[in-house]
C-alpha positions as CSV (number, residue, x, y, z in Angstrom):
1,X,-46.6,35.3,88.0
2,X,-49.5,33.5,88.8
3,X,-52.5,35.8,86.7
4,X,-50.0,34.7,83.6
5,X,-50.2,30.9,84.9
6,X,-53.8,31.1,85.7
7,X,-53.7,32.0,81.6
8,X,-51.2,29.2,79.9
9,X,-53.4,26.7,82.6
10,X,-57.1,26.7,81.3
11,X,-59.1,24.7,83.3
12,X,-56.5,24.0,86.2
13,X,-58.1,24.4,89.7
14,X,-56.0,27.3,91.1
15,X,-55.7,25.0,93.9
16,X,-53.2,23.0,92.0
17,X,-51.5,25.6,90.5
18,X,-50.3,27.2,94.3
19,X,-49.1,23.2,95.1
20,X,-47.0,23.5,92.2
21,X,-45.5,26.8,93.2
22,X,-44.8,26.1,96.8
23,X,-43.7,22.6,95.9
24,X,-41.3,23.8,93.3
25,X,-40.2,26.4,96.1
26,X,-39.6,24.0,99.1
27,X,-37.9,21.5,96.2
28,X,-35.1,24.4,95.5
29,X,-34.5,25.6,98.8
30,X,-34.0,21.5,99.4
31,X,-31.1,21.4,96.5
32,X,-29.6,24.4,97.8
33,X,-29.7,23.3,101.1
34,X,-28.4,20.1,100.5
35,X,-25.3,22.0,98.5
36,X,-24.8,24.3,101.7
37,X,-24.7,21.5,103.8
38,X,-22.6,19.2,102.4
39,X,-19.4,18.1,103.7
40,X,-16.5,18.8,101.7
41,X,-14.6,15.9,102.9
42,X,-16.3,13.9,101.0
43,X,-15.6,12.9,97.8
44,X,-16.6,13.0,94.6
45,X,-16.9,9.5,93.1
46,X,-16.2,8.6,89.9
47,X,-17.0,4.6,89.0
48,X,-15.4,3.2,85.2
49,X,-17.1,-0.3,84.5
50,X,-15.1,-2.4,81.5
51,X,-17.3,-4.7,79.1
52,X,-16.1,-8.0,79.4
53,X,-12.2,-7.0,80.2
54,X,-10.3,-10.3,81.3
55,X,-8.5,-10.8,84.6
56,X,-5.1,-10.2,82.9
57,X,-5.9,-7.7,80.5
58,X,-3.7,-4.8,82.0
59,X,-0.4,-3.9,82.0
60,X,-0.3,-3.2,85.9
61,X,-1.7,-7.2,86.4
62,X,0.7,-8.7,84.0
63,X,-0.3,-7.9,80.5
64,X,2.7,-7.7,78.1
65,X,1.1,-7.4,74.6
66,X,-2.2,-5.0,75.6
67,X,-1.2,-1.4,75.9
68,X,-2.8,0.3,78.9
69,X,-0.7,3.3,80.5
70,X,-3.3,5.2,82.1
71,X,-4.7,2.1,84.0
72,X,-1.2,1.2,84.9
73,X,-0.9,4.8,86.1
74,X,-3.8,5.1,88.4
75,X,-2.6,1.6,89.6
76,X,0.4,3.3,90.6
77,X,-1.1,6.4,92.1
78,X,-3.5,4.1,94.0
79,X,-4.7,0.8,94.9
80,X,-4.7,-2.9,93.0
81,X,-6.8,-5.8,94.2
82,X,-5.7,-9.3,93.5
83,X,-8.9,-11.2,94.7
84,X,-12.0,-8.6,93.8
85,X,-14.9,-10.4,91.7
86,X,-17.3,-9.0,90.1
87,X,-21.6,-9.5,90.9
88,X,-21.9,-12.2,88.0
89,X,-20.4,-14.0,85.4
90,X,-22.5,-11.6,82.7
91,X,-24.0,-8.4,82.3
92,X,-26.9,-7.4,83.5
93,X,-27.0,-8.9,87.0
94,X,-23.7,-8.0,87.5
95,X,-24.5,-4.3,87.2
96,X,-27.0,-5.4,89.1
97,X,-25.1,-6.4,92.6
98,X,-23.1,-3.4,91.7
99,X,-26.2,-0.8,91.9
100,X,-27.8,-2.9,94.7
101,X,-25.2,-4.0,97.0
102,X,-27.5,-7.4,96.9
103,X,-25.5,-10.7,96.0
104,X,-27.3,-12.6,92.8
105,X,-28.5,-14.9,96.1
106,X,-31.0,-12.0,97.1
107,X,-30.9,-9.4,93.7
108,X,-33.8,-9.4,91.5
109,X,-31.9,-9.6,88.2
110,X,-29.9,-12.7,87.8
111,X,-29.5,-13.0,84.0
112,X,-29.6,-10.9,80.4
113,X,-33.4,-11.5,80.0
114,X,-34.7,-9.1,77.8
115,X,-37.1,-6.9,78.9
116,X,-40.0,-7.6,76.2
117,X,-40.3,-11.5,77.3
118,X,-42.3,-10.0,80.1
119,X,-43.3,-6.4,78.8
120,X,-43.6,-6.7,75.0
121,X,-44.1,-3.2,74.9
122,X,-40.7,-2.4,74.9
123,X,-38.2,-3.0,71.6
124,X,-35.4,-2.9,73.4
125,X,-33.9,-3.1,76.8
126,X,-33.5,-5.8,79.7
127,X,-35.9,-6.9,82.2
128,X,-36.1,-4.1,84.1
129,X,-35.6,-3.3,87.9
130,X,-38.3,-2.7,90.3
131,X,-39.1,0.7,91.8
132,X,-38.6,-0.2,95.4
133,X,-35.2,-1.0,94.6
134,X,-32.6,1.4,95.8
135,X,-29.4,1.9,94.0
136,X,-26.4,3.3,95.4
137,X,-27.0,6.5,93.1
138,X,-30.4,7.1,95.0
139,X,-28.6,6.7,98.3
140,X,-26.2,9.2,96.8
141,X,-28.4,11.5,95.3
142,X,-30.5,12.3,98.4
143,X,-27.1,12.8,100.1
144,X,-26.7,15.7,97.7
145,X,-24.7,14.3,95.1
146,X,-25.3,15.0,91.4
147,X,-25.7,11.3,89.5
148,X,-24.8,11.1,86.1
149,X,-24.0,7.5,84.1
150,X,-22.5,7.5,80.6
151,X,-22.2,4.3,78.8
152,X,-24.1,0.5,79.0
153,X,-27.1,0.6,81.5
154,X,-28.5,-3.1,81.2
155,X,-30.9,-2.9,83.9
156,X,-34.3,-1.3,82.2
157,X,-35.4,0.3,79.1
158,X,-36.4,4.2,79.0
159,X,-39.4,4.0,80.7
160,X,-39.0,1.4,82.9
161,X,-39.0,1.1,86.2
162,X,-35.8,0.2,85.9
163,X,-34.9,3.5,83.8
164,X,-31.6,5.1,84.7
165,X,-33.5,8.6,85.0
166,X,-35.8,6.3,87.8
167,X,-33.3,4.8,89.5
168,X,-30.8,7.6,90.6
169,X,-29.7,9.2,87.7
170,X,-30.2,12.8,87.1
171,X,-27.8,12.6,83.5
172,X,-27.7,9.5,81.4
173,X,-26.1,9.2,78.4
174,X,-25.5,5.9,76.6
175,X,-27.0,2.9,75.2
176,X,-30.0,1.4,77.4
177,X,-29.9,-1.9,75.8
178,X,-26.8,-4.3,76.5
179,X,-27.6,-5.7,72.8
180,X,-27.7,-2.4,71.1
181,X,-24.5,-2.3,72.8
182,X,-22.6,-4.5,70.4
183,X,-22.6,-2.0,68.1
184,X,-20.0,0.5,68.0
185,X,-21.9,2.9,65.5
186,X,-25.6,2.5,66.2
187,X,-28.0,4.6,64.9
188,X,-28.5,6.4,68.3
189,X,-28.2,6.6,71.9
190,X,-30.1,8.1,74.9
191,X,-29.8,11.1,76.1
192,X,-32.1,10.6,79.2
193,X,-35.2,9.9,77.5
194,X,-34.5,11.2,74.3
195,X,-33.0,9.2,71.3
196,X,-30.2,11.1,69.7
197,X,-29.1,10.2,66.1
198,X,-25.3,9.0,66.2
199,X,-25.1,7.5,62.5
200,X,-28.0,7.8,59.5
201,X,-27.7,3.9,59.4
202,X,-26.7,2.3,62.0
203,X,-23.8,-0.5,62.0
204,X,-25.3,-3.5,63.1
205,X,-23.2,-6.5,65.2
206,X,-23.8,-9.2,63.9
207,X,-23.6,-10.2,60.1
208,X,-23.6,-14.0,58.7
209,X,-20.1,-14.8,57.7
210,X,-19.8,-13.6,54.2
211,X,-17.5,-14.9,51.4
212,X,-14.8,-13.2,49.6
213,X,-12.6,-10.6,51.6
214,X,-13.2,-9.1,55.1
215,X,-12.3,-5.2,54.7
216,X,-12.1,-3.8,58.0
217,X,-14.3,-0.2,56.9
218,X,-16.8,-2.6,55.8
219,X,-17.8,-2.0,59.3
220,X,-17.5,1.1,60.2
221,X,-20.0,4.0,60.5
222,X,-19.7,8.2,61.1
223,X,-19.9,8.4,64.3
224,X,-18.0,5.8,66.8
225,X,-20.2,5.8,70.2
226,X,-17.6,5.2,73.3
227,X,-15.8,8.6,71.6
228,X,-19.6,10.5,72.0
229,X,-20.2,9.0,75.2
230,X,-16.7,10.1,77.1
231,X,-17.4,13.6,75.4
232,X,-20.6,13.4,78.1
233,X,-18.7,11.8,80.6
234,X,-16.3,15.4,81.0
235,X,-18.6,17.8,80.1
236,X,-20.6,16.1,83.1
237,X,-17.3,16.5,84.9
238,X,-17.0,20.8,84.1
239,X,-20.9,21.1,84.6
240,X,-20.5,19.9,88.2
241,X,-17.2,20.9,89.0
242,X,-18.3,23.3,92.0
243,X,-20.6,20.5,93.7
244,X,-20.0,17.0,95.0
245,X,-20.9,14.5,91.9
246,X,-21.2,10.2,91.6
247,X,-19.9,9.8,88.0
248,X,-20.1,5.9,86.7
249,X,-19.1,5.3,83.3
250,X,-19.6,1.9,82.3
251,X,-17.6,1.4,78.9
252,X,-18.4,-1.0,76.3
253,X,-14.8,-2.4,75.4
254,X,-13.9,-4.3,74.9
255,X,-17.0,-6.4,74.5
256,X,-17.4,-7.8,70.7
257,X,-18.2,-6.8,67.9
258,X,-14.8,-5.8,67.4
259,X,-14.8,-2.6,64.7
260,X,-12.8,-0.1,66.1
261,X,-11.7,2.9,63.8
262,X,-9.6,1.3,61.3
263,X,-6.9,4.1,61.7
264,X,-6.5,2.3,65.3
265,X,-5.5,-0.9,64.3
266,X,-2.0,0.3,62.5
267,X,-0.9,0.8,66.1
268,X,-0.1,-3.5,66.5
269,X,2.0,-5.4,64.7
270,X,0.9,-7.5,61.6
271,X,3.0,-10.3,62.5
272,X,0.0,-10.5,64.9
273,X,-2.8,-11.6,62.6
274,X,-1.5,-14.6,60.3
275,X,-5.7,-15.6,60.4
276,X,-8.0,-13.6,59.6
277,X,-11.8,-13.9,61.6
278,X,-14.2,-14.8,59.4
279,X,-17.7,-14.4,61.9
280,X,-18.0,-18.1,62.3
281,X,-18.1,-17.8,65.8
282,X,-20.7,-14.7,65.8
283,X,-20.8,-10.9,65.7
284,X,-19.1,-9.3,63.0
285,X,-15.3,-10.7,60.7
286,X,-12.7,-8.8,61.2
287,X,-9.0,-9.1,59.2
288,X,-6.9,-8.2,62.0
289,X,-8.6,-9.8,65.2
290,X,-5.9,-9.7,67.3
291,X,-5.1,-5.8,66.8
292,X,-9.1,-4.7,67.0
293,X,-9.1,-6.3,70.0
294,X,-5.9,-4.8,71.5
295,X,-7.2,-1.3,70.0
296,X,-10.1,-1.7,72.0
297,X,-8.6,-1.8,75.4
298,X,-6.1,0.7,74.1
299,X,-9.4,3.1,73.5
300,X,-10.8,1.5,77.2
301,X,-7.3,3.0,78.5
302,X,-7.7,6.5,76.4
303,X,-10.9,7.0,78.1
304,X,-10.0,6.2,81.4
305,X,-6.9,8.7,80.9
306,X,-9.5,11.4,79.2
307,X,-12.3,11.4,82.5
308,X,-8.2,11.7,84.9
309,X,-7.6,14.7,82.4
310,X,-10.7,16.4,83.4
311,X,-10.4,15.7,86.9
312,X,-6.8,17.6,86.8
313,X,-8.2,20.4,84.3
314,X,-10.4,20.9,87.1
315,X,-8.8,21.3,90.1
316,X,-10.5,18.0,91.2
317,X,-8.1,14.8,91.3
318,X,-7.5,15.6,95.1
319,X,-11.2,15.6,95.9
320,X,-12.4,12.4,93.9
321,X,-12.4,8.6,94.4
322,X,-11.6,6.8,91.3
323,X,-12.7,3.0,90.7
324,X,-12.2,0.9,87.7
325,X,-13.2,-2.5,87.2
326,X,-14.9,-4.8,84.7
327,X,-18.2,-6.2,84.7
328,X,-17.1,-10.0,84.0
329,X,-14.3,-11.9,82.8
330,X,-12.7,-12.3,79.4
331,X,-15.2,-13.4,76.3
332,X,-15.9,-17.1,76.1
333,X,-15.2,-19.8,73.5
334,X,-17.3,-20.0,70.2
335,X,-18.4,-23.5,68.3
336,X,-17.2,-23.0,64.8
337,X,-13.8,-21.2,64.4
338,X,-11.2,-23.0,67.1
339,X,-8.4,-20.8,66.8
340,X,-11.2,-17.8,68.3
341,X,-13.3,-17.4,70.7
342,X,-17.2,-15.5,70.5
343,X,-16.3,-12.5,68.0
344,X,-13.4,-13.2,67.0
345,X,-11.4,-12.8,70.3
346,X,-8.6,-14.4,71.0
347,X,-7.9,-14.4,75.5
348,X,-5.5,-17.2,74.9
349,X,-2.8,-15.2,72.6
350,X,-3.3,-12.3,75.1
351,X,-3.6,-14.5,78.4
352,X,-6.8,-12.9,79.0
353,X,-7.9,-15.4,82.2
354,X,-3.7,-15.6,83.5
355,X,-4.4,-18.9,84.2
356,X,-7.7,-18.4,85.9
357,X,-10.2,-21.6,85.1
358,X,-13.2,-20.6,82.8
359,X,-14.3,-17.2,81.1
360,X,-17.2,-15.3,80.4
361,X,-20.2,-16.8,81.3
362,X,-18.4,-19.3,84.2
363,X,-18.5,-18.9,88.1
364,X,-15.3,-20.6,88.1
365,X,-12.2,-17.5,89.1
366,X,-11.9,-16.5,85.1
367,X,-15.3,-16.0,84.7
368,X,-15.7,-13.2,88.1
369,X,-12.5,-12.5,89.0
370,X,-11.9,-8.8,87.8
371,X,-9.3,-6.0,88.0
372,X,-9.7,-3.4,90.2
373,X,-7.7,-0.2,90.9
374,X,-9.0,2.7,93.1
375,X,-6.8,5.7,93.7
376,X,-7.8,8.7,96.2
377,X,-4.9,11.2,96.9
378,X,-4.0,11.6,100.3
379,X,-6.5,8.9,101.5
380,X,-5.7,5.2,99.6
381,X,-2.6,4.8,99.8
382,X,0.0,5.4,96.5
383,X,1.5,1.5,95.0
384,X,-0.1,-0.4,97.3
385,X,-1.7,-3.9,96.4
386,X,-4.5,-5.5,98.0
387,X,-4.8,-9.3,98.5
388,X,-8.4,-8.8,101.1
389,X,-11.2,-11.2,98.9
390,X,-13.8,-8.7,97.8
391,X,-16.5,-8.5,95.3
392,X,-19.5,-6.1,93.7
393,X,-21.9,-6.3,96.5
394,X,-19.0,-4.4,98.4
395,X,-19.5,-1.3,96.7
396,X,-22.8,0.2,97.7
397,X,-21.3,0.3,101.4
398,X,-18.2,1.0,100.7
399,X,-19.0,4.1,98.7
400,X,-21.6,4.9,101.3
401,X,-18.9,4.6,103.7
402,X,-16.6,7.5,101.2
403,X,-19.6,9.5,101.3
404,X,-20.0,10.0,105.0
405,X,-23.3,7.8,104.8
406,X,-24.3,6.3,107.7
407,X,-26.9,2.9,107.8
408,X,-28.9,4.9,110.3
409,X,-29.5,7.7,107.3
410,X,-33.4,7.2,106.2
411,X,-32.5,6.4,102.6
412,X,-29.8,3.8,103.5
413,X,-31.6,0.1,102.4
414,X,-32.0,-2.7,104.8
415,X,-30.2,-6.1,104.4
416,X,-27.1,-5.0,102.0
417,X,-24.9,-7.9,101.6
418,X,-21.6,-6.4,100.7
419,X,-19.7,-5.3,103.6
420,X,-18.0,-2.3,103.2
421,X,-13.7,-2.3,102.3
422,X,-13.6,1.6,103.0
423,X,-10.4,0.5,105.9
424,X,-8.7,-1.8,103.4
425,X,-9.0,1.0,100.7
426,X,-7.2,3.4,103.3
427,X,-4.2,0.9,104.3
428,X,-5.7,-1.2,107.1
429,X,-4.9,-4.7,105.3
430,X,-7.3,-7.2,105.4
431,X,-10.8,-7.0,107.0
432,X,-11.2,-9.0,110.2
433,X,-14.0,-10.9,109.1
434,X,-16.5,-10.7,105.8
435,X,-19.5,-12.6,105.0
436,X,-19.5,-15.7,102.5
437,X,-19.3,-14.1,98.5
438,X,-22.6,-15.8,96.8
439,X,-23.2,-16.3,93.1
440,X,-26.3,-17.3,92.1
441,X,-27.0,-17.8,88.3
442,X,-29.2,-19.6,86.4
443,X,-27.5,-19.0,82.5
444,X,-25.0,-21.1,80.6
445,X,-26.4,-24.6,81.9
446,X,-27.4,-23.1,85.7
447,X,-24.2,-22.7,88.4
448,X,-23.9,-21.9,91.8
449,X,-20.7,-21.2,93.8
450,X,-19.9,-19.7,97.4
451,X,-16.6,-18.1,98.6
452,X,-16.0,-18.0,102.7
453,X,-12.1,-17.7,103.7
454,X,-10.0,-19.1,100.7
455,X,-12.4,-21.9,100.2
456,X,-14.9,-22.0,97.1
457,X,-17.6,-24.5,96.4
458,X,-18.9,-24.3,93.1
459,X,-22.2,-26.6,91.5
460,X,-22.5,-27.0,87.6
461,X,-25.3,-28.0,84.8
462,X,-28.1,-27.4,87.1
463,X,-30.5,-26.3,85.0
464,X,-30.1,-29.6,83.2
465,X,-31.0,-33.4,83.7
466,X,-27.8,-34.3,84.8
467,X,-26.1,-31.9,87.2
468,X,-22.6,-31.8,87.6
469,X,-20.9,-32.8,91.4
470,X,-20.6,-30.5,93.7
471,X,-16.5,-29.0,93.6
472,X,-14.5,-27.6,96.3
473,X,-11.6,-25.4,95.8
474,X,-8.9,-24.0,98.2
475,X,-8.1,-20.5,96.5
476,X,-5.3,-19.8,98.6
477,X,-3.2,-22.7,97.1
478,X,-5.1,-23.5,93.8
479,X,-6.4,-20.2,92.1
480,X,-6.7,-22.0,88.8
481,X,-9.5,-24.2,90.6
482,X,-7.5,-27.5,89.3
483,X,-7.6,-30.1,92.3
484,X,-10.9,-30.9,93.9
485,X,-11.2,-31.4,97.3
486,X,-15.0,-32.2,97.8
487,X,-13.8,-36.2,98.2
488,X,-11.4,-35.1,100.8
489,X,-13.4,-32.4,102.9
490,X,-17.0,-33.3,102.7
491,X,-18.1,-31.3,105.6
492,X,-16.7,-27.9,103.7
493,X,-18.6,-29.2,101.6
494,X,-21.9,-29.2,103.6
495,X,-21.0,-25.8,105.3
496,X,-21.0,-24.5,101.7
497,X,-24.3,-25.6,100.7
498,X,-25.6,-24.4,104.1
499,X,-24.6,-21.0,103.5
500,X,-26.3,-21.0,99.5
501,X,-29.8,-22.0,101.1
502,X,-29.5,-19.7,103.8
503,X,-28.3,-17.3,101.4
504,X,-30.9,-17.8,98.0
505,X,-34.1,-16.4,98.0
506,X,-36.9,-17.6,95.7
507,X,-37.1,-16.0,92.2
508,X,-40.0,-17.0,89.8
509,X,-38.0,-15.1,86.8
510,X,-34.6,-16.5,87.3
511,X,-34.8,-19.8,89.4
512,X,-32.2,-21.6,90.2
513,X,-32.2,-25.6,92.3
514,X,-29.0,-26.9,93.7
């Protein structure tokens, strides 16, 4: 073996070439130790992200017109949380807190800033996360787990630092870039760091609002993406059926543009869609809004039932921890057609927010809080809803905490600021006591807010010349964030803005003042 690598390696010092072997030795009998040694209480772990899906967007948390039976199923085989936000009001730095288990206070991605404002040499992506950060897929790789994400990454183009392959991953499969992403037939996706030809022409998001007729087909391409990337998702599933395995699949319903297969839309009623979207408000027009957007949860739902399917087929539902959440709340109001919001969505007809304040893009409760259902057999129990106040950050120790990971394990980072709600997850109620919920974000005008007990203080407009008052909320009583009580309590007040400086580091990329 080595005379015919001493041949195919002209002019490599043989020194080099006997590193390589023992190196690629001591790296497999690693792997198969770490497969020998692992625990088999622990669980595979298998994280669904939504795009954008509102509050009140599922059956199991309301919903009356949006069809979602598999999420109301695992709902009913597991866990519901009433009060779980997600790491931001957008994107990117939610996924962010989410891989991190860092509030937007002390992550290094705080907004969608693409990543060639800093490194032109990239096309496409967004600003990319460092090397020295650890993601809960690192943690979980080195603790034996295979890694593999399937959908929207957001947090670093392919070749990055913040490249999924460099931050965890072993598989990914997916779009990179969050605006690539609001395609639903682009002309490829990543396969690690390989492009991979989905359609010869790719169907672009966003077209200027034409005249004369919308025609749904108009839109639509050969190949729809979220059916390639689920196709991944479970042969990912069979491929590591034998050995433990962190799946995440972040899906990109149902964030616009809205051109799902046209064949889906027959599934709503016409009565519906008495207007027709014409693109005034971005993205791409659409005849039936109403029932592209319902179709696109419906397809959010069909994928979520698809990865429970291969879970079953393989002898596997037992074993695994499901999540499923959404990255931010429902999509935010546009400038130019009232009756819509951006894309052509419409969260009032479906009572996206369920009387939550704000949307998309907002720190107020309809812009972060999120559904969440997490089912475990045997372990969380079965019907059981969840009132505890949780959020993103929560995750990385929490899933650490699944895995049998300890904080004294050498990969484990310092200063996470989630605290783990592994107990609540298993029936314990509430947790005794949590540390304040920080969001930090510099986007859509500049907003701050904090979350300690059932109070939330929330700051507006601060990245303009006329910031708004400072707002104090008592969740408990006033979800909808209606009655102001910073007149009446100014010392919550001043406990609130204590914590957010204690709580904010400086970032040069994303500051924020307050």
């Amino acid at each position: 073996m080595l005379d015919g690598m001493r041949e195919k390696s002209i002019g490599l010092p043989a020194t080099l070439i006997y590193v390589a072997i023992l190196w690629t030795l001591y790296s497999v009998g690693i792997c198969r130790a770490n497969q020998e040694s692992f625990d088999e209480t622990r669980p595979n772990i298998v994280f669904i992200l939504a795009d954008d899906l509102g509050w009140g967007e599922l059956g199991c948390y309301g919903q009356t017109k949006l069809q979602t039976p598999n999420l109301d199923r695992l709902a009913s085989q597991g866990m519901r949380f009433t009060q779980h936000c997600s790491g931001a009001p957008v994107c990117a730095p939610s996924r962010c807190v989410l891989m991190t288990g860092k509030h937007l206070g002390h992550a290094q991605i705080r907004g969608n800033r693409q990543a060639k404002l800093s490194f032109p040499e990239f096309s496409e992506g967004q600003h990319p996360i460092r090397d020295e950060v650890i993601t809960i897929a690192e943690v979980l790789g080195k603790a034996g787990y295979a890694t593999g994400a399937f959908g929207k990454w957001g947090l670093g183009p392919v070749g990055s630092t913040g490249d999924p392959n460099r931050q965890g991953f072993d598989k990914f499969f997916g779009y990179n870039c969050q605006a690539v992403a609001h395609s639903y037939y682009p002309e490829f996706l990543w396969d690690n760091s390989k492009q991979v030809r989905l359609n010869e022409k790719g169907t672009s998001g966003h077209r200027k609002p034409p005249e004369g007729p919308i025609v749904a087909s108009d839109w639509v391409g050969q190949n729809y993406a979220p059916y390639r990337m689920i196709q991944q998702a479970e042969a990912f599933i069979e491929a590591n059926a034998k050995r433990p395995f962190f799946l995440y699949v972040p899906c990109i319903e149902p964030h616009v543009a809205m051109h799902p297969p046209v064949e889906t839309l027959d599934r709503f009623p016409k009565e519906w869609d008495q207007q027709e979207y014409r693109g005034g408000n971005g993205y791409l027009p659409h005849p039936r809004p109403r029932a592209a957007y319902a179709a696109m949860i419906y397809d959010l739902d069909r994928h979520v039932g698809r990865i429970l399917d291969a879970l079953d087929k393989h002898g596997l539902t037992d074993k695994t921890l499901v999540v499923f959440s959404s990255d931010n709340g429902a999509t935010h109001a546009g400038n130019n057609e009232p009756d819509f919001h951006v894309g052509g969505a419409d969260p009032k007809f479906f009572s996206s927010t369920a009387n939550l304040r704000g949307f998309k893009g907002s720190v107020y409760e309809g812009g972060i809080r999120v559904p969440m259902i997490a089912r475990y057999p045997g372990v969380i129990p079965a019907g059981q809803v969840a009132t505890t106040p949780s959020y993103f950050a929560d995750w990385f120790p929490t899933l650490c905490d699944a895995a049998k990971i300890s904080k004294q394990d050498v990969s484990y980072p310092e200063n996470i600021d989630g605290v783990s709600i592994w107990s609540v997850l298993q029936g314990a109620g509430t947790l005794d006591k949590r540390p304040a919920m920080v969001w930090v974000f510099p986007e859509y005008s500049g907003q701050v807010a904090v979350r300690w007990g059932d109070y939330k203080l929330v700051r507006r407009g601060l990245a303009t010349k006329k910031p708004s008052d400072w707002e104090l909320y008592d969740l408990s009583k006033d979800p909808s964030e209606s009655i102001d009580l910073s007149v009446q309590f100014p010392e919550l007040v001043e406990q609130g803005q204590a914590i957010l400086r204690e709580q904010t580091d400086e970032n040069e990329l994303f500051p924020v003042s307050f």
